[in-house]
N, CA, C and O atoms as CSV, one atom per row, in Angstrom:
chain,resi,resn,atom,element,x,y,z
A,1,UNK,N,N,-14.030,4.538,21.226
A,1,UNK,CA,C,-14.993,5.501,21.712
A,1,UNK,C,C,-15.756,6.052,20.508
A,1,UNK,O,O,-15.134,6.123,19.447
A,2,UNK,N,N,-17.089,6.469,20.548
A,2,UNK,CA,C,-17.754,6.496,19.591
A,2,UNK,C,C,-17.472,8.332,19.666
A,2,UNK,O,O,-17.369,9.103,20.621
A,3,UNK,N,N,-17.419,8.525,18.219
A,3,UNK,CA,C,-17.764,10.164,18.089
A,3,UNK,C,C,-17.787,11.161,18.555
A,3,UNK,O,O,-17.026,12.129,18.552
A,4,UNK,N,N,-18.940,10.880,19.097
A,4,UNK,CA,C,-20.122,11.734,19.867
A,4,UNK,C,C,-19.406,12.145,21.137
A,4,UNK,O,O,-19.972,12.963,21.863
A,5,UNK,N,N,-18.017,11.583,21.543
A,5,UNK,CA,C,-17.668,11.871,22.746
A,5,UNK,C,C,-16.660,13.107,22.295
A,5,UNK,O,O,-16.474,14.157,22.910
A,6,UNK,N,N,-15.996,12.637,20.909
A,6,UNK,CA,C,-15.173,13.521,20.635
A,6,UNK,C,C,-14.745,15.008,21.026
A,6,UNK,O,O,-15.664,15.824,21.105
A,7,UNK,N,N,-13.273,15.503,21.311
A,7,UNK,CA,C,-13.449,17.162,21.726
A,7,UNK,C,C,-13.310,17.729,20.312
A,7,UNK,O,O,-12.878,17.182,19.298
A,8,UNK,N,N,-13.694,18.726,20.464
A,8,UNK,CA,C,-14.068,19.679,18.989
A,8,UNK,C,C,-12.700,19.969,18.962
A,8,UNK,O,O,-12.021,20.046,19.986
A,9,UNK,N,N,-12.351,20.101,18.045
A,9,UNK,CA,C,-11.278,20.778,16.708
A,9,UNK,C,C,-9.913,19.611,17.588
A,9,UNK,O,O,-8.726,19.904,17.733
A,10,UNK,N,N,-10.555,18.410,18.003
A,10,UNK,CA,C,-9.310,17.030,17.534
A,10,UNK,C,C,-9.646,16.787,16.913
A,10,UNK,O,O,-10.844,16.933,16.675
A,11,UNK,N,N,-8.292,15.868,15.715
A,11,UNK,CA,C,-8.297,14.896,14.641
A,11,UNK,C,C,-8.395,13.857,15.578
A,11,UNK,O,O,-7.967,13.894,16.732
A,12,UNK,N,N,-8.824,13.173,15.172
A,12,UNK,CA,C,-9.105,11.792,15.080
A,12,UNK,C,C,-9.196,10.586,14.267
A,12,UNK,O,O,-10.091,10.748,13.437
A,13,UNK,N,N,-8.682,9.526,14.165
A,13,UNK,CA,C,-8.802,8.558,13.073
A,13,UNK,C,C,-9.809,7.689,13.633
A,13,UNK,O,O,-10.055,7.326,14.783
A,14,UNK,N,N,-10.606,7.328,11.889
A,14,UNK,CA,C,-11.911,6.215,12.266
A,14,UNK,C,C,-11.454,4.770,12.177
A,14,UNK,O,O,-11.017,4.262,11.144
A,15,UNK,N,N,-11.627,3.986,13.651
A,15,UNK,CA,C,-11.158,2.910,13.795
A,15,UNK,C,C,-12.475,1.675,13.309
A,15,UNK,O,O,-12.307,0.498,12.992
A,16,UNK,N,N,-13.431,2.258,13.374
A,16,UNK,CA,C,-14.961,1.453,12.597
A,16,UNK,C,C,-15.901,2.219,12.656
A,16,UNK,O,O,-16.164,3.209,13.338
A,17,UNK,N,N,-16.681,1.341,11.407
A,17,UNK,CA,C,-18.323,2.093,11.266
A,17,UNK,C,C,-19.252,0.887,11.526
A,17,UNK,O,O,-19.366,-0.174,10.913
A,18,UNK,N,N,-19.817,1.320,12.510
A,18,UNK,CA,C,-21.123,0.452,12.711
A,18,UNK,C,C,-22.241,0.350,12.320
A,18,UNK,O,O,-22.284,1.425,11.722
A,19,UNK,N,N,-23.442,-0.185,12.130
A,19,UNK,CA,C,-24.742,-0.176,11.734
A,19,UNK,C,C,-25.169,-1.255,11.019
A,19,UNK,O,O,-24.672,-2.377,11.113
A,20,UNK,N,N,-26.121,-0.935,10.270
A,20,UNK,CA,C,-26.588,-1.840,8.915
A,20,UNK,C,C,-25.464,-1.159,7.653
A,20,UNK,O,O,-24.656,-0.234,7.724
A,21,UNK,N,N,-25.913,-2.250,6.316
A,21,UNK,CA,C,-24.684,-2.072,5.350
A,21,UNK,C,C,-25.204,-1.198,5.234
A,21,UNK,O,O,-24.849,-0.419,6.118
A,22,UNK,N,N,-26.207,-0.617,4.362
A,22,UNK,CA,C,-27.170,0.710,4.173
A,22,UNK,C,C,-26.572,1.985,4.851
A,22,UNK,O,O,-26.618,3.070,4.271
A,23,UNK,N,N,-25.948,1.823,6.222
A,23,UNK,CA,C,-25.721,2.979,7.098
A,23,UNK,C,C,-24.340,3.160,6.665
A,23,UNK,O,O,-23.916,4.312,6.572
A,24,UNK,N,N,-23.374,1.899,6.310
A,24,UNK,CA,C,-22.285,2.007,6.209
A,24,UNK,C,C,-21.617,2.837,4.712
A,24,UNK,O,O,-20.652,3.551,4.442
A,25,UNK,N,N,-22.802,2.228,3.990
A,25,UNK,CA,C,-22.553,2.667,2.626
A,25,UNK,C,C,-22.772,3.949,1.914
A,25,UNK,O,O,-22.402,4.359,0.814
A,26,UNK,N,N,-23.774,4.668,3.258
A,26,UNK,CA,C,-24.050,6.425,2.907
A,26,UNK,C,C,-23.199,6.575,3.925
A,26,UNK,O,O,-23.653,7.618,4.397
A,27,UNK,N,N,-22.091,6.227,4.762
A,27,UNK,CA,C,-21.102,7.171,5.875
A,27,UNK,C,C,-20.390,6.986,4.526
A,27,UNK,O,O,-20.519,7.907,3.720
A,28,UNK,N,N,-19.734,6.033,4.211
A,28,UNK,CA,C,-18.898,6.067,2.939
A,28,UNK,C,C,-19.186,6.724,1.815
A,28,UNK,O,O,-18.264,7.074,1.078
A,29,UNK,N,N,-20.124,6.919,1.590
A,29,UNK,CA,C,-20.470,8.377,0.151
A,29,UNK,C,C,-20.217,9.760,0.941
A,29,UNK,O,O,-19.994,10.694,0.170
A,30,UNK,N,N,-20.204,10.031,2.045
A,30,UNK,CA,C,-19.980,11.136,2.675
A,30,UNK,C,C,-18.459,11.361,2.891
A,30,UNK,O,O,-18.050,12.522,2.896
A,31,UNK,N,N,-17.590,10.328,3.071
A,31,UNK,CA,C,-16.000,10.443,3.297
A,31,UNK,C,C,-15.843,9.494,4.232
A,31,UNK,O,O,-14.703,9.032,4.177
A,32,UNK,N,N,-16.818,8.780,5.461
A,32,UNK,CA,C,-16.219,8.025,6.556
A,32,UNK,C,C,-16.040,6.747,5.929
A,32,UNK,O,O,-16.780,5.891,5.444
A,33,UNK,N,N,-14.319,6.971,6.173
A,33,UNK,CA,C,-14.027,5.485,6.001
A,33,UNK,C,C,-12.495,4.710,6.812
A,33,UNK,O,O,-11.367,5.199,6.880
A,34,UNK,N,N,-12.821,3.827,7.162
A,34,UNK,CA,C,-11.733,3.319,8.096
A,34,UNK,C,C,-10.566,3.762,7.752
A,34,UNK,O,O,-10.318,3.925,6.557
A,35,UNK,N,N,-9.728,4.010,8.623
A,35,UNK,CA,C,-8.196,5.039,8.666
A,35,UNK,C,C,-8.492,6.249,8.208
A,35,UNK,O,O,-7.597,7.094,8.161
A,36,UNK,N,N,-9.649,6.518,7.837
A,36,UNK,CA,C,-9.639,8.192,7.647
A,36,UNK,C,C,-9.556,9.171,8.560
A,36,UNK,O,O,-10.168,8.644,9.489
A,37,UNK,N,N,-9.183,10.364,8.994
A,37,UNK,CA,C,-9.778,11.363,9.664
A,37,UNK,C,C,-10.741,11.937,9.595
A,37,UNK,O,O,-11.219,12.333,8.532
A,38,UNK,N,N,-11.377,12.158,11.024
A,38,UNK,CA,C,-12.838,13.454,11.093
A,38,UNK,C,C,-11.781,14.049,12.245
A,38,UNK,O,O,-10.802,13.722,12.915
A,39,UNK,N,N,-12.982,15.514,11.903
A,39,UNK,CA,C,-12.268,16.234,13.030
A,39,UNK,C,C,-14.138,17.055,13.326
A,39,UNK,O,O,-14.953,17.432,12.484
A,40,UNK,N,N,-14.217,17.061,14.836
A,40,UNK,CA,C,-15.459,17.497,15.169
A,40,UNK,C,C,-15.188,19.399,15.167
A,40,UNK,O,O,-14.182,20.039,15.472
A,41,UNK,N,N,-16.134,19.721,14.835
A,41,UNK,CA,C,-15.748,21.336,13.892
A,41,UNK,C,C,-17.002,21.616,15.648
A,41,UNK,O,O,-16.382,21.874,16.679
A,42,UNK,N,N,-18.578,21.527,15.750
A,42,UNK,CA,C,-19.257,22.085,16.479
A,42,UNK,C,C,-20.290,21.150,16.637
A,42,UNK,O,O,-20.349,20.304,15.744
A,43,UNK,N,N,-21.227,21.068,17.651
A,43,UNK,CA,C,-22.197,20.333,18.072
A,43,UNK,C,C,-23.181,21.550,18.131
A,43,UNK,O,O,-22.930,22.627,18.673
A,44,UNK,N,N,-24.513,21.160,17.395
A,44,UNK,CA,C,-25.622,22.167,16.996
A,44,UNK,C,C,-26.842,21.493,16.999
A,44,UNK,O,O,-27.113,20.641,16.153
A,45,UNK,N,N,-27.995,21.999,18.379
A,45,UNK,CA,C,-29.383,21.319,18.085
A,45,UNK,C,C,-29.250,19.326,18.050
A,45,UNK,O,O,-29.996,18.439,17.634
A,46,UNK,N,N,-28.161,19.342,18.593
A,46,UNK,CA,C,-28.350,17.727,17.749
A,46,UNK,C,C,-27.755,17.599,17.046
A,46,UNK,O,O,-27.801,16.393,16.808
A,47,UNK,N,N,-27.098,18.048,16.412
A,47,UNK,CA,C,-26.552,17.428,15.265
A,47,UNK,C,C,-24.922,17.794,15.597
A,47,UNK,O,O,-24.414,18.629,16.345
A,48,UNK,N,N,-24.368,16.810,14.720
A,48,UNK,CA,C,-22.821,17.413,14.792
A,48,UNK,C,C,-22.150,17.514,13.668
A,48,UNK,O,O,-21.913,16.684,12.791
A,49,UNK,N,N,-21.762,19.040,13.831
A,49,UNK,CA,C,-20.673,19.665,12.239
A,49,UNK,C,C,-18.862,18.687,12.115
A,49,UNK,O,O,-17.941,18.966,12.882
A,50,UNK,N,N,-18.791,18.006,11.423
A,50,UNK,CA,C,-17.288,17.574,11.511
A,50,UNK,C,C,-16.534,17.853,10.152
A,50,UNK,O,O,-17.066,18.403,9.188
A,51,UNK,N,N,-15.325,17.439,10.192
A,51,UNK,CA,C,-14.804,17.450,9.062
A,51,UNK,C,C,-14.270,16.564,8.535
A,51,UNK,O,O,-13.651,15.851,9.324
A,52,UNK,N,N,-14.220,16.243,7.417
A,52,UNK,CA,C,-13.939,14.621,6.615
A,52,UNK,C,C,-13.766,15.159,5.311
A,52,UNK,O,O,-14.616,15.758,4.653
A,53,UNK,N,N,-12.435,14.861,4.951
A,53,UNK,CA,C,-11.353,15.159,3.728
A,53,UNK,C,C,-11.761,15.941,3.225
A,53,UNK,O,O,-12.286,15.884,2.113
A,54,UNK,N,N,-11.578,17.254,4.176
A,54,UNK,CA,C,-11.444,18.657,3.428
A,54,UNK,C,C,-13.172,19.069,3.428
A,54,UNK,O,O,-13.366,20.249,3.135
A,55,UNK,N,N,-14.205,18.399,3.665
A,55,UNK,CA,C,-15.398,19.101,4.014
A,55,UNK,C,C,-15.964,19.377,5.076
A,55,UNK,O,O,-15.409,18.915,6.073
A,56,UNK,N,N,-17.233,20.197,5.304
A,56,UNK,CA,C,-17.631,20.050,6.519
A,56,UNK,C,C,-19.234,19.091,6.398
A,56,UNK,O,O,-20.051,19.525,5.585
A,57,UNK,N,N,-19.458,18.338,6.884
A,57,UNK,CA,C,-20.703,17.973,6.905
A,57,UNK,C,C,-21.266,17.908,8.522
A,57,UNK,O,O,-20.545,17.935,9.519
A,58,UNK,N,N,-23.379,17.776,8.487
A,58,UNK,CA,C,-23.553,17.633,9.927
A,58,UNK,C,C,-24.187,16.579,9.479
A,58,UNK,O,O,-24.644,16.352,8.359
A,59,UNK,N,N,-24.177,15.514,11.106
A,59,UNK,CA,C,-24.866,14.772,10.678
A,59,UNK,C,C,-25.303,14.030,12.334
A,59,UNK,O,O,-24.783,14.322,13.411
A,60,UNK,N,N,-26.203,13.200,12.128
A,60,UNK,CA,C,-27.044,13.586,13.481
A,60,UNK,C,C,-26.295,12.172,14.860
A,60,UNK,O,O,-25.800,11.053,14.720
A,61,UNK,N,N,-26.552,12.919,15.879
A,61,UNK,CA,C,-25.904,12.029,16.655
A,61,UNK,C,C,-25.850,10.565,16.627
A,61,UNK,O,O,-24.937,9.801,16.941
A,62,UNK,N,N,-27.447,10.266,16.024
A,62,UNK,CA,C,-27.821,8.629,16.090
A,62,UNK,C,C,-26.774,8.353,14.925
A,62,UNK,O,O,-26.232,7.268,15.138
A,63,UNK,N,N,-26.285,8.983,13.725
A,63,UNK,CA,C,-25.337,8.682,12.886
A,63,UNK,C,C,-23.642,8.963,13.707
A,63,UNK,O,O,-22.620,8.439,13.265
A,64,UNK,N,N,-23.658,9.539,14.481
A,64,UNK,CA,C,-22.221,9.551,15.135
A,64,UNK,C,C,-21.604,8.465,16.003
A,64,UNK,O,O,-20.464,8.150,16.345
A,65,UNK,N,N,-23.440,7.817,16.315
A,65,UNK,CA,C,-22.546,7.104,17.453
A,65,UNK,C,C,-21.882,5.672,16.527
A,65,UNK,O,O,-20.989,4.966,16.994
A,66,UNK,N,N,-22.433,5.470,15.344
A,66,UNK,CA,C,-21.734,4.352,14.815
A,66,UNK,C,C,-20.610,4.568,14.444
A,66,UNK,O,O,-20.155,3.542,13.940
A,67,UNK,N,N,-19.483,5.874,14.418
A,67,UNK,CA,C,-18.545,5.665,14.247
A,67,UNK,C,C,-17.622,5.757,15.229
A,67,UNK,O,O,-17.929,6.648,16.021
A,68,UNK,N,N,-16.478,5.124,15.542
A,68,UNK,CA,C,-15.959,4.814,16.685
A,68,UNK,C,C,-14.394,5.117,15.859
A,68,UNK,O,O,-13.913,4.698,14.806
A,69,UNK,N,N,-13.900,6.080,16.952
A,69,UNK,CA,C,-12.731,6.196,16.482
A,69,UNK,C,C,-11.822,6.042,17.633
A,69,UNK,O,O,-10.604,6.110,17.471
């Protein structure tokens, strides 16, 4: 299930990242990376606040739905 479905304040582990390499390679400068945890913190305007090793970042749905956890 991709992300975006996620309930707020579950952990979750990332089972893949989808996209182009380009997409894959800025989720990975941000923290998403396979077997990691996010945890969805709030959904705002569009965008969604999560958490990934100890930060919070937002980042926009069209970027959520490639990750599937």
């Amino acid at each position: 299930m991709s992300l975006i479905f996620a309930n707020a304040g579950e952990e979750n582990i990332i089972k893949k990242i989808g996209g182009k390499q380009e997409v894959k390679q800025h989720l990975a400068n941000l923290g998403f990376t396979v077997g990691g945890t996010v945890t969805v913190i709030a959904e705002m305007a569009g965008d969604i606040i999560v958490k990934v090793k100890e930060s919070r970042i937002a980042i926009s749905k069209e970027m959520a739905q490639k990750i599937i956890i």
